[in-house]
Each structure stands twice: as structure tokens, then as C-alpha cells.
Gaussian input, Z-matrix of N, CA and C with variables (Angstrom, degrees):
# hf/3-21g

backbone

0 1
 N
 C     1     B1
 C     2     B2     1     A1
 N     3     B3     2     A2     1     D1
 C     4     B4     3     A3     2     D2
 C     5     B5     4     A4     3     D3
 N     6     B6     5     A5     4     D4
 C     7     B7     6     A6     5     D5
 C     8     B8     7     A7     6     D6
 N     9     B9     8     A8     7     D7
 C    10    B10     9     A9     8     D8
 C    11    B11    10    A10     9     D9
 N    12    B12    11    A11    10    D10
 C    13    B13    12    A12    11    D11
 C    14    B14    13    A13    12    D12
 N    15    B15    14    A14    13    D13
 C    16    B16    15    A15    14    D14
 C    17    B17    16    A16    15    D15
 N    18    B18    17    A17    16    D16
 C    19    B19    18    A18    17    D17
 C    20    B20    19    A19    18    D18
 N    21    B21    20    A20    19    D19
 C    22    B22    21    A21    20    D20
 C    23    B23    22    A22    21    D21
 N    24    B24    23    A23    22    D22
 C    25    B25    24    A24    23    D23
 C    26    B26    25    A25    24    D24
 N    27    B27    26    A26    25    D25
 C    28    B28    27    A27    26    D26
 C    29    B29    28    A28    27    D27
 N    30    B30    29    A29    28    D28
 C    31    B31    30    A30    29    D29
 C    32    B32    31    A31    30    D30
 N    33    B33    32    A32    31    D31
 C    34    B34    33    A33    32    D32
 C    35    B35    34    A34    33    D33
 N    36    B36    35    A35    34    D34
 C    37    B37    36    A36    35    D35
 C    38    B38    37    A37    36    D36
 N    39    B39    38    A38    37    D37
 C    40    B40    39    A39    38    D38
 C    41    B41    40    A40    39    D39
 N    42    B42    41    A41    40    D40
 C    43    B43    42    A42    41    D41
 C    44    B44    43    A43    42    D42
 N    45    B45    44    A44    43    D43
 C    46    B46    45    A45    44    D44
 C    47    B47    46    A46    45    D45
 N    48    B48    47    A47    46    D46
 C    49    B49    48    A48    47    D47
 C    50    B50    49    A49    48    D48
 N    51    B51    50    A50    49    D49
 C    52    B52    51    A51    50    D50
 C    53    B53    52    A52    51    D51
 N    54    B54    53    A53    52    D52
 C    55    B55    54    A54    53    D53
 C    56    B56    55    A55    54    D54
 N    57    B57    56    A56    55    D55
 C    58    B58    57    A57    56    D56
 C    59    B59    58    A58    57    D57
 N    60    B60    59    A59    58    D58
 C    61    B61    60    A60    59    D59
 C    62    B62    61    A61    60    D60
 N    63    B63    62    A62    61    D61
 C    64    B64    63    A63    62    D62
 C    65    B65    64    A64    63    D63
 N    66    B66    65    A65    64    D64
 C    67    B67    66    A66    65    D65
 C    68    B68    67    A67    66    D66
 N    69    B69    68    A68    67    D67
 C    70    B70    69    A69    68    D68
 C    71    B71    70    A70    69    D69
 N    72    B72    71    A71    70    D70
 C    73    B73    72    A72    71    D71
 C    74    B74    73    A73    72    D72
 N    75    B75    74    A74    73    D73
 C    76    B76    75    A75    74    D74
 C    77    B77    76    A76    75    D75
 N    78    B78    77    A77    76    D76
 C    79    B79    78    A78    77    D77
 C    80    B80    79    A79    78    D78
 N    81    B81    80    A80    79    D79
 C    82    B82    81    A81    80    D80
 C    83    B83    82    A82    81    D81
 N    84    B84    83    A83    82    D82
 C    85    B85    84    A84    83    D83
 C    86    B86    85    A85    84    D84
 N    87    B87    86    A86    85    D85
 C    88    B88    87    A87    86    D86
 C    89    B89    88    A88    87    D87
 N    90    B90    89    A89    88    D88
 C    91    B91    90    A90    89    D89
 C    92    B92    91    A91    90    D90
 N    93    B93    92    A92    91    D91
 C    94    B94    93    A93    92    D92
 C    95    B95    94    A94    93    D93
 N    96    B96    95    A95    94    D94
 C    97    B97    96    A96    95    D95
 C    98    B98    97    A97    96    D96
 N    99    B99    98    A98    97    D97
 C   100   B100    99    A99    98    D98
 C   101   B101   100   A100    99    D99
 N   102   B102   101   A101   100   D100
 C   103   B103   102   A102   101   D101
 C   104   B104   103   A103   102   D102
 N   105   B105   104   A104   103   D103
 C   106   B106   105   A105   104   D104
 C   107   B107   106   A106   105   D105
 N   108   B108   107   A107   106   D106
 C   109   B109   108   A108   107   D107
 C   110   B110   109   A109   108   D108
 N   111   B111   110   A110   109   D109
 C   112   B112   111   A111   110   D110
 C   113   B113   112   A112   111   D111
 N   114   B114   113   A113   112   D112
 C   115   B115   114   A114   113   D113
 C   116   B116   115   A115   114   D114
 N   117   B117   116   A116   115   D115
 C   118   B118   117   A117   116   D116
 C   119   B119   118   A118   117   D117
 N   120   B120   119   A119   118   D118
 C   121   B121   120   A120   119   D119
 C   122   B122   121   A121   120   D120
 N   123   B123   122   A122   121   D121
 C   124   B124   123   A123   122   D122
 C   125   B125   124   A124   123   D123
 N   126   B126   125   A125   124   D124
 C   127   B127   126   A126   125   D125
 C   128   B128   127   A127   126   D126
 N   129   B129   128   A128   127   D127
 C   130   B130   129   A129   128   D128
 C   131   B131   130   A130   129   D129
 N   132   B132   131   A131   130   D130
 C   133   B133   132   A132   131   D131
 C   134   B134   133   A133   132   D132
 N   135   B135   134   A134   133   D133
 C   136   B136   135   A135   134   D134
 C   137   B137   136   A136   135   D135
 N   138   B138   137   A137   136   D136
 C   139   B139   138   A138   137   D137
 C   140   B140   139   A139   138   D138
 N   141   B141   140   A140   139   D139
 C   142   B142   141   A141   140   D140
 C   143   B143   142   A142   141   D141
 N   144   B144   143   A143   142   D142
 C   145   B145   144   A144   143   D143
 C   146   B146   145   A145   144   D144
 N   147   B147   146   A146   145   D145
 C   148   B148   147   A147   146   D146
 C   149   B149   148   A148   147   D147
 N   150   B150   149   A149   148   D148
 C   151   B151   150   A150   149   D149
 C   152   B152   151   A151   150   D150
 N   153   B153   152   A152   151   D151
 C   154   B154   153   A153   152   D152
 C   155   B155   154   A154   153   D153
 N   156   B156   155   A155   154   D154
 C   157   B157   156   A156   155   D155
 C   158   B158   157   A157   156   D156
 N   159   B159   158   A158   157   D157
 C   160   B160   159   A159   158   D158
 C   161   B161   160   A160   159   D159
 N   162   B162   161   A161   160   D160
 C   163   B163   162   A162   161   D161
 C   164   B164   163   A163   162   D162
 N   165   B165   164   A164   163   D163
 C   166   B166   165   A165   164   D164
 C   167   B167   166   A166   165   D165
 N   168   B168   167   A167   166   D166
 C   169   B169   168   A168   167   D167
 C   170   B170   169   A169   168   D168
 N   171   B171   170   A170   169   D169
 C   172   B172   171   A171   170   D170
 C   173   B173   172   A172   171   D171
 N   174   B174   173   A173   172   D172
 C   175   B175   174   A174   173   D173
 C   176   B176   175   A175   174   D174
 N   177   B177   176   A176   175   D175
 C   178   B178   177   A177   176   D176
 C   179   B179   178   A178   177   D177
 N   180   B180   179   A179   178   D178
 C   181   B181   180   A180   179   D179
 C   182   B182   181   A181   180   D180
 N   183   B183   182   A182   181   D181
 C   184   B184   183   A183   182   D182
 C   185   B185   184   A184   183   D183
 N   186   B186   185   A185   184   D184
 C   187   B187   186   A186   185   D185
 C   188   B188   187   A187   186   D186
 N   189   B189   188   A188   187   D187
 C   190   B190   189   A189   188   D188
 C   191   B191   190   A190   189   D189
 N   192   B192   191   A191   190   D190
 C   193   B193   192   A192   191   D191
 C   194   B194   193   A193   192   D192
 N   195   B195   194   A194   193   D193
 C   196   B196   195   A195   194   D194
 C   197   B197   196   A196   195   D195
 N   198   B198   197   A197   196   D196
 C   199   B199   198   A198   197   D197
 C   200   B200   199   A199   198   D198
 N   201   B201   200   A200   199   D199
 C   202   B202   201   A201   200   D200
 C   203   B203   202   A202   201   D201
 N   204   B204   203   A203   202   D202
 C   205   B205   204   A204   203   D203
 C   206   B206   205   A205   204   D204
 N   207   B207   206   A206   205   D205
 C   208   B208   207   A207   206   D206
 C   209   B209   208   A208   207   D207
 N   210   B210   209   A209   208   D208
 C   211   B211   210   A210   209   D209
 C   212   B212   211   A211   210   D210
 N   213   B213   212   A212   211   D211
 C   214   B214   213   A213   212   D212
 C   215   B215   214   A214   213   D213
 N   216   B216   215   A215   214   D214
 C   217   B217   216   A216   215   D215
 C   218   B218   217   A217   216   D216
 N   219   B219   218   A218   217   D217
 C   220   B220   219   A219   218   D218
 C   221   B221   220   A220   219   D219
 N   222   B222   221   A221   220   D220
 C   223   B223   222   A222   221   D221
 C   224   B224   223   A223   222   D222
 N   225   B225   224   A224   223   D223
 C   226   B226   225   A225   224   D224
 C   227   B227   226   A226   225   D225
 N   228   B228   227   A227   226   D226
 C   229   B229   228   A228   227   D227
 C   230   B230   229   A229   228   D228
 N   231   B231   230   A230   229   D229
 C   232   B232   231   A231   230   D230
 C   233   B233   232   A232   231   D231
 N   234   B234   233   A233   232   D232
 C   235   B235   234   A234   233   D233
 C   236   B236   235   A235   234   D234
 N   237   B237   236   A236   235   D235
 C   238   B238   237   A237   236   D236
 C   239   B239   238   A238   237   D237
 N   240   B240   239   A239   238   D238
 C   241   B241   240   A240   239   D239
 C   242   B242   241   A241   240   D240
 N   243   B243   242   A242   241   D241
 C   244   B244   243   A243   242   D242
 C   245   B245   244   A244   243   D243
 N   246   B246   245   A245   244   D244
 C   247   B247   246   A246   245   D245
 C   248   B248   247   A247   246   D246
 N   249   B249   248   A248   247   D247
 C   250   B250   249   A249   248   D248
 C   251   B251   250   A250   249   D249
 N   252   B252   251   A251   250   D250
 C   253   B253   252   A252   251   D251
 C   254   B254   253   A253   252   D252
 N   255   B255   254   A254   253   D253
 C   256   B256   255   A255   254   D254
 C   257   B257   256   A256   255   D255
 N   258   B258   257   A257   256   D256
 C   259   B259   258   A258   257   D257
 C   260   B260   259   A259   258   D258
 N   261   B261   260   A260   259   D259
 C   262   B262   261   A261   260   D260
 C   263   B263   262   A262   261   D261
 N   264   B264   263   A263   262   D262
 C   265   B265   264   A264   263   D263
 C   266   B266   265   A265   264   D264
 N   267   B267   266   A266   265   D265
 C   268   B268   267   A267   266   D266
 C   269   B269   268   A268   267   D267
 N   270   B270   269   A269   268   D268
 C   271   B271   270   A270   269   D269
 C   272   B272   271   A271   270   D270
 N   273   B273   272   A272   271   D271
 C   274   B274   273   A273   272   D272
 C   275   B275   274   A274   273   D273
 N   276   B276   275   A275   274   D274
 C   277   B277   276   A276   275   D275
 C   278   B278   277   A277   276   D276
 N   279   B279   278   A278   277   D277
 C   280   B280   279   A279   278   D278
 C   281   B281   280   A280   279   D279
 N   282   B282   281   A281   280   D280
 C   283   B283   282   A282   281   D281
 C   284   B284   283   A283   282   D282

   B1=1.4658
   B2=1.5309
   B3=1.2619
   B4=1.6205
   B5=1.3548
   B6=1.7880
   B7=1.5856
   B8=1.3875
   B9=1.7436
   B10=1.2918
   B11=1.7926
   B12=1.4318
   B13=1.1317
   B14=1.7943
   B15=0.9970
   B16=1.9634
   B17=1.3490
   B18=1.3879
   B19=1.3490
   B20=1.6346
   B21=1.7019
   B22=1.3262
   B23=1.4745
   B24=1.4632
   B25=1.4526
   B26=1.0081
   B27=1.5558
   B28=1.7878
   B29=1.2983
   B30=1.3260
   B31=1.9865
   B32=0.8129
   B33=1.5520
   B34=1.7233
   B35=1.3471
   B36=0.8123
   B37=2.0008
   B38=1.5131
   B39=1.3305
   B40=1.4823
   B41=1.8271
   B42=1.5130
   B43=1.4071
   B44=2.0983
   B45=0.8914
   B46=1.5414
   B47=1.5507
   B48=1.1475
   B49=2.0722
   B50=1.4802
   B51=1.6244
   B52=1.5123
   B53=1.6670
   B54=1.3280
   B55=1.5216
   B56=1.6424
   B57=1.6171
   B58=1.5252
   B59=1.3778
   B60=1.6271
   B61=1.3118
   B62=1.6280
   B63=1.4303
   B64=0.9224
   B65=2.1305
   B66=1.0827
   B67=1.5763
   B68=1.2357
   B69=1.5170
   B70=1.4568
   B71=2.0038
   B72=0.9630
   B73=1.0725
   B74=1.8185
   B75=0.8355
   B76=1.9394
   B77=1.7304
   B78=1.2212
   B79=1.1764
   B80=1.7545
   B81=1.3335
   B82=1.2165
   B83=1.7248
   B84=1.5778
   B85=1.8082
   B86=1.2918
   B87=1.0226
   B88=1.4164
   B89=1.6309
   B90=1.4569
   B91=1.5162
   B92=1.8510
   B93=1.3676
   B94=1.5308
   B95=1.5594
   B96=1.3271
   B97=1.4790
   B98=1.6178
   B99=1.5035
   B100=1.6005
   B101=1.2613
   B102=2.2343
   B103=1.6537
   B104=1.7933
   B105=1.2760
   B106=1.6366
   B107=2.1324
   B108=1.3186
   B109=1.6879
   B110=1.3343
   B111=1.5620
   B112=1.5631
   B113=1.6267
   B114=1.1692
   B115=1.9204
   B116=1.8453
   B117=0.8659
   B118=1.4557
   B119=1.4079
   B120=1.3396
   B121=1.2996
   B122=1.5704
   B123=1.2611
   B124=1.9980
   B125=1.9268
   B126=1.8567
   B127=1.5737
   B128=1.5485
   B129=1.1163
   B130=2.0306
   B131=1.1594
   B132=1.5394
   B133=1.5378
   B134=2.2798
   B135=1.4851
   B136=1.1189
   B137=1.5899
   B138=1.3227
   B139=2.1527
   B140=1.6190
   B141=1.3679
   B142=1.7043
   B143=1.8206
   B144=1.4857
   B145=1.6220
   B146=1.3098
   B147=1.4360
   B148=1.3977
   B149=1.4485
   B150=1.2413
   B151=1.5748
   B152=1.5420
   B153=1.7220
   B154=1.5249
   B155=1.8423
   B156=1.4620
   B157=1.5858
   B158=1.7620
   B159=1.6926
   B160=1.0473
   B161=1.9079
   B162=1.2691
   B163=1.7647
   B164=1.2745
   B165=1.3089
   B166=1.6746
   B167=1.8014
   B168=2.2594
   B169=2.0019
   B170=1.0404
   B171=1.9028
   B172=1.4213
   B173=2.2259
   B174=1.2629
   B175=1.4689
   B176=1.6759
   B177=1.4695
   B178=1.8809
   B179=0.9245
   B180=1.1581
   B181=1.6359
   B182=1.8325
   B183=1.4890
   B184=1.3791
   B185=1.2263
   B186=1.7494
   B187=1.6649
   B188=1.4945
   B189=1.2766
   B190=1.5930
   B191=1.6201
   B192=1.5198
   B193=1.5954
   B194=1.6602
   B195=1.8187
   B196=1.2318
   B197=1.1418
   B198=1.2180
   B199=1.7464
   B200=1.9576
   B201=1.1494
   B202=1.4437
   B203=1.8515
   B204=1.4180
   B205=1.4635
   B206=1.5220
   B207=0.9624
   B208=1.2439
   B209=1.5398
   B210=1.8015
   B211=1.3731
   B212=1.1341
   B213=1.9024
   B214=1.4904
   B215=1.5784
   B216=1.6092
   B217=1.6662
   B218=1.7149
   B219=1.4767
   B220=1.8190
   B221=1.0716
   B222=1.4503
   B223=1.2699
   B224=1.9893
   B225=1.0572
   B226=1.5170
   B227=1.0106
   B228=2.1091
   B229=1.0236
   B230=1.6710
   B231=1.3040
   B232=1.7510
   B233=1.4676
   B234=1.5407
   B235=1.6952
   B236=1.3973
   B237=1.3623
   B238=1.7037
   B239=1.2933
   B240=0.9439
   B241=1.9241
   B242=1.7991
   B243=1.2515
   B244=1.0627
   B245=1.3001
   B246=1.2844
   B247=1.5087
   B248=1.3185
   B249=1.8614
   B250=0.9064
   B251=1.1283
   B252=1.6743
   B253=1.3287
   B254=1.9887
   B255=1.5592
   B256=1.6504
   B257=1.4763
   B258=1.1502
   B259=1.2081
   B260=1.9453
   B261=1.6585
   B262=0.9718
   B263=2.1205
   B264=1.2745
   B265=1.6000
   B266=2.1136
   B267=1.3349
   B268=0.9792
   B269=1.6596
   B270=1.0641
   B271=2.1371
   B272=1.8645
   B273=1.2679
   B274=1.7824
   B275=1.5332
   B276=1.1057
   B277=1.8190
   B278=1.5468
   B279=1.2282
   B280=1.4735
   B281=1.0040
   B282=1.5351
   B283=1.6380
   B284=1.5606
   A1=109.87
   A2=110.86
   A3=117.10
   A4=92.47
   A5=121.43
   A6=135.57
   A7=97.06
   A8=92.59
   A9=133.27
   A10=95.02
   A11=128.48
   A12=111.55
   A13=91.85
   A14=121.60
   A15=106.79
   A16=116.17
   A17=102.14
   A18=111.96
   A19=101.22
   A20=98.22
   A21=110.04
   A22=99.39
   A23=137.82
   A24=143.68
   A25=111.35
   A26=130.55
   A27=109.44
   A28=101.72
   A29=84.24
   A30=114.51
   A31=136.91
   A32=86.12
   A33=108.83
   A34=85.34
   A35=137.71
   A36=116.29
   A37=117.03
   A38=120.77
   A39=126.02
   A40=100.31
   A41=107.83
   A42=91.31
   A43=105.83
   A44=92.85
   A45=111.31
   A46=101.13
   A47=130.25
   A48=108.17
   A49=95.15
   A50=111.63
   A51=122.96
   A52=105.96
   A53=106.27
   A54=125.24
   A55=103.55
   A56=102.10
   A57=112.84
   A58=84.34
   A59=141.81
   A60=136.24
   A61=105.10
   A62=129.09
   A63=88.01
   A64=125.99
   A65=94.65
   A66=121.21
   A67=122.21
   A68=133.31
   A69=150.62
   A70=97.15
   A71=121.45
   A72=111.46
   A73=112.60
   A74=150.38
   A75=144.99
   A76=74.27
   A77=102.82
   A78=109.65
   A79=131.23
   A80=117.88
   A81=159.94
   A82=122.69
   A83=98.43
   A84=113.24
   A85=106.51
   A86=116.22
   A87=134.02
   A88=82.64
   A89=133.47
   A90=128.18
   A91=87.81
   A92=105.18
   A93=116.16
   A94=109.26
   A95=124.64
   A96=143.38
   A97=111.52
   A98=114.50
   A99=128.97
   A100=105.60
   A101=92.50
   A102=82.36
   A103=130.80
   A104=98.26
   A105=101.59
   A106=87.95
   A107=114.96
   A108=115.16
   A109=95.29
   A110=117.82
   A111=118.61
   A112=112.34
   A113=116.21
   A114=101.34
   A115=93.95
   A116=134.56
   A117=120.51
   A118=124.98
   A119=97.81
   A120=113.55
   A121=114.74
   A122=109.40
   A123=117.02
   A124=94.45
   A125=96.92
   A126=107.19
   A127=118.43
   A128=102.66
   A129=104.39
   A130=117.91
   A131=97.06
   A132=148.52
   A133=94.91
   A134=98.17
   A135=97.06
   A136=103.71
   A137=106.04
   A138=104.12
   A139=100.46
   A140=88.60
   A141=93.96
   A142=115.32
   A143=94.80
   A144=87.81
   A145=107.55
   A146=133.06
   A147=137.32
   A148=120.27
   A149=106.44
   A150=105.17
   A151=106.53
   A152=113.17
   A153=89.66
   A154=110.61
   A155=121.35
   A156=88.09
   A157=85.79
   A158=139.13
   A159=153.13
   A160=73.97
   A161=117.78
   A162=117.29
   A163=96.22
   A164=151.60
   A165=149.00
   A166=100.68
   A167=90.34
   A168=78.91
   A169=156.50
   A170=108.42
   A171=122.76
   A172=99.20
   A173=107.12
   A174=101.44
   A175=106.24
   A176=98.00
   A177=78.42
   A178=122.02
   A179=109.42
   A180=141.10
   A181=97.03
   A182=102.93
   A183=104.38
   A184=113.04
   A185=110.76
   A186=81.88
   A187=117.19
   A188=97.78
   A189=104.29
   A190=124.59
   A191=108.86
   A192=84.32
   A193=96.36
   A194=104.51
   A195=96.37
   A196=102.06
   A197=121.17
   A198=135.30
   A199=89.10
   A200=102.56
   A201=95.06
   A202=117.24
   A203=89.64
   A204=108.46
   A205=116.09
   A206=121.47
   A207=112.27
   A208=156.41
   A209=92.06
   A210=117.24
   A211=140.19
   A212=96.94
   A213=104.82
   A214=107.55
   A215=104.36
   A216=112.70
   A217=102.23
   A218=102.80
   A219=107.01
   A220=105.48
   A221=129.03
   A222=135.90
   A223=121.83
   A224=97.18
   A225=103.03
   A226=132.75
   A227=115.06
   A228=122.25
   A229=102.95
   A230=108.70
   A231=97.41
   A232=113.65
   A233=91.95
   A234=92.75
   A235=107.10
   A236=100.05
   A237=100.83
   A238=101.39
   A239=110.07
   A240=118.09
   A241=105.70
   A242=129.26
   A243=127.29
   A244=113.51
   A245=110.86
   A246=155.59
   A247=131.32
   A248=125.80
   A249=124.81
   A250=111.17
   A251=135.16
   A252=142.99
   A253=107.98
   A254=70.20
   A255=81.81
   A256=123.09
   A257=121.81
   A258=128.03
   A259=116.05
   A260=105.15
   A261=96.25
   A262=102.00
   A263=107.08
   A264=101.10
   A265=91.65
   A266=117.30
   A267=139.39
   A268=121.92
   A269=115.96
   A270=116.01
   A271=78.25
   A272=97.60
   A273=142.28
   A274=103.44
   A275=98.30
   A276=111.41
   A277=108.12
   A278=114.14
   A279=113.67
   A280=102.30
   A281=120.96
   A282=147.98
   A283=98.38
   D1=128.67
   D2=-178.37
   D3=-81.16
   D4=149.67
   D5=147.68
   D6=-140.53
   D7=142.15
   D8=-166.41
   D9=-84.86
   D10=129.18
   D11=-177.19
   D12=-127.02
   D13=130.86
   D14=153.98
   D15=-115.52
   D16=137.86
   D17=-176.90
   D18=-114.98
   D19=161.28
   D20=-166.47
   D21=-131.93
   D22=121.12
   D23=173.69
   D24=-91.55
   D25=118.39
   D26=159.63
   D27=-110.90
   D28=158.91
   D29=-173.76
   D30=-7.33
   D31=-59.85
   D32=-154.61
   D33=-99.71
   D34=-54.82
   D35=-166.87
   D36=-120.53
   D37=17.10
   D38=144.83
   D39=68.36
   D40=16.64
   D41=179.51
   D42=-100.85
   D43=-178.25
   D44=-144.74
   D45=-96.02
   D46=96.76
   D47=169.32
   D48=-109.35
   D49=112.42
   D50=177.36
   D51=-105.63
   D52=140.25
   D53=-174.76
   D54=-128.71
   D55=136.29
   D56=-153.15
   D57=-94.15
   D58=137.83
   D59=162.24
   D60=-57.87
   D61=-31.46
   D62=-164.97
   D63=-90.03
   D64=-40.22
   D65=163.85
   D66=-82.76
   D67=-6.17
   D68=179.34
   D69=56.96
   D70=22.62
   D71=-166.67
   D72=-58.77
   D73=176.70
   D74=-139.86
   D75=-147.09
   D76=115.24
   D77=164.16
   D78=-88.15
   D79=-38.09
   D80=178.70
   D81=-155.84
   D82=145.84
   D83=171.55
   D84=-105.85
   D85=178.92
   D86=-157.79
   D87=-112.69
   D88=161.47
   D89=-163.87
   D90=-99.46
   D91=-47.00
   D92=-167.27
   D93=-72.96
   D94=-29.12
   D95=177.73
   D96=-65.21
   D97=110.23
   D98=161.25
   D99=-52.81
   D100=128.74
   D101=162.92
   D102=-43.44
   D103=-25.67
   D104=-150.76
   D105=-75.39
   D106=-10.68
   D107=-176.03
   D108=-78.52
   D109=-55.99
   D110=-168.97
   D111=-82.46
   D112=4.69
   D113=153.84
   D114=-99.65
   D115=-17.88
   D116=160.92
   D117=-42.90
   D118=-61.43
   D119=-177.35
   D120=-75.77
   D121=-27.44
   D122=171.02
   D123=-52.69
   D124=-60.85
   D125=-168.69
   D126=-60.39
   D127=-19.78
   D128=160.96
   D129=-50.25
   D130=-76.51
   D131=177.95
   D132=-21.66
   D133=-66.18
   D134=-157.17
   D135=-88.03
   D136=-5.29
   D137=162.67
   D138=-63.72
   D139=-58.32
   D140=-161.55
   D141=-39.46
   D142=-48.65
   D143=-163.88
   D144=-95.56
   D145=5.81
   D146=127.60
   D147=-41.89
   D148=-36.11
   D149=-177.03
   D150=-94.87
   D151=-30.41
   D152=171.06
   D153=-163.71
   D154=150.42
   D155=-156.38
   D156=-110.55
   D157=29.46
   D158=-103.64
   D159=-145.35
   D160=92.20
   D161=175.91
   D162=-53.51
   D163=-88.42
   D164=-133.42
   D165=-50.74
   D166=-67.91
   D167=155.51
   D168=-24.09
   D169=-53.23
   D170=-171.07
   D171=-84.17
   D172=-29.43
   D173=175.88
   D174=-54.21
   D175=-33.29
   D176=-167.98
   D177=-105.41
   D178=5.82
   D179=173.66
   D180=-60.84
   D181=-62.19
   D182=-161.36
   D183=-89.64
   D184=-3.12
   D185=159.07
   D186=-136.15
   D187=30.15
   D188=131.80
   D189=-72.30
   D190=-12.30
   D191=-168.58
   D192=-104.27
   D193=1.60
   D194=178.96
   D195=-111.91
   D196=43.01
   D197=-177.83
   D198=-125.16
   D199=-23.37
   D200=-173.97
   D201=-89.79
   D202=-13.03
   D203=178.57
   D204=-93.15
   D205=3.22
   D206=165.65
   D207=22.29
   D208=-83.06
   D209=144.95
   D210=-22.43
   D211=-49.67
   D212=-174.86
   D213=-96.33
   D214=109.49
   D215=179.83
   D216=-32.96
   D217=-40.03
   D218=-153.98
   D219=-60.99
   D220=-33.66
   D221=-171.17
   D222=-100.06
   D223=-30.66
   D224=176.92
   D225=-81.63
   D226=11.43
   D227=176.04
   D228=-110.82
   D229=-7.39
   D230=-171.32
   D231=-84.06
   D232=146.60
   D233=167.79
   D234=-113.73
   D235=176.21
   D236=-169.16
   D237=-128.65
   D238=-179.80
   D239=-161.33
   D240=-167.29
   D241=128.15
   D242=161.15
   D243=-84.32
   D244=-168.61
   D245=145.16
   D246=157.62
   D247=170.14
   D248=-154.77
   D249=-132.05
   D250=89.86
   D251=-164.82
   D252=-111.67
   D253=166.99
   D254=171.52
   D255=-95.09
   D256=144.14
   D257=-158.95
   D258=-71.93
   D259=-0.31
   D260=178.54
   D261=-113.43
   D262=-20.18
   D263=-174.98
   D264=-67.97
   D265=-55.62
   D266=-174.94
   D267=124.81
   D268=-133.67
   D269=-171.59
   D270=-100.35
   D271=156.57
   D272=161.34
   D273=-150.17
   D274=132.23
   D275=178.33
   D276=-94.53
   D277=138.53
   D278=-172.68
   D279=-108.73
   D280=109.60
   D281=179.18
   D282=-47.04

């Protein structure tokens, strides 16, 4: 079984918060990242792929909404990264 995972890097400490498309389950936090940033980013996360499970879509989906966030340092520095693993090796991020 394929799952869709996206991961999000920020800047400053290169750690990883990956979200499973299918169960949204929170895989990892960011060390520097407030809970109250990473249910933000869960609550994006889980509009978006309600609204579409279509990658080219969901890329611009999410950073438009993190084009809309601005403000928030926490969020306007991450980048995101897919890939598409099997549910038993687990996530690899595709450089």
C-alpha cells in the first residue's frame, strides 16, 4: 500500500514534522516549533487534502496558505518536501 507523506523542514534546525495523507497522523515536531504552530499546520494540512489528494494541486495549495501566513515567522520559513512510500519500509523524503 502506497502513503502519501509531506514533510515540512524549518531553517533553523532542519528537523522534520511529517504528516501521513492518509490518517494525518503527526509524525514528528520541529524542537523550536510551538505546539500551538504544529496544530496549525496539522489544521492546514488536513483542509487541504480533504479538498484534494491531486500533488501539483495540493503543492500550491500549501503554499499559498503559507504565503498567507506570513506574519507568522514559524510558518513562513518552512519548506515542504514530498514523497511516496510504502507503509511498511516507512517515509524517505525526496531531496
Amino acid at each position: 500500500m502506497r502513503i502519501f507523506y509531506f514533510f515540512f523542514t524549518n531553517n533553523k534546525d532542519q528537523t522534520n514534522i511529517g504528516i501521513n495523507h492518509s490518517n494525518l497522523t503527526k509524525l514528528g515536531t520541529s524542537s523550536n516549533m510551538k505546539k500551538e504552530s504544529s496544530k496549525t499546520i496539522i489544521g492546514i494540512i488536513e483542509k487541504l487534502v480533504i479538498a484534494t489528494k491531486e500533488l501539483r494541486t495540493v503543492n500550491a495549495l500549501i503554499h499559498k496558505a503559507f504565503d498567507a501566513n506570513k506574519t507568522k515567522n514559524h510558518i513562513k520559513n518552512i519548506h515542504i518536501k514530498f514523497c511516496l512510500t510504502d507503509s511498511i519500509s516507512g517515509p524517505q523524503a525526496n531531496v
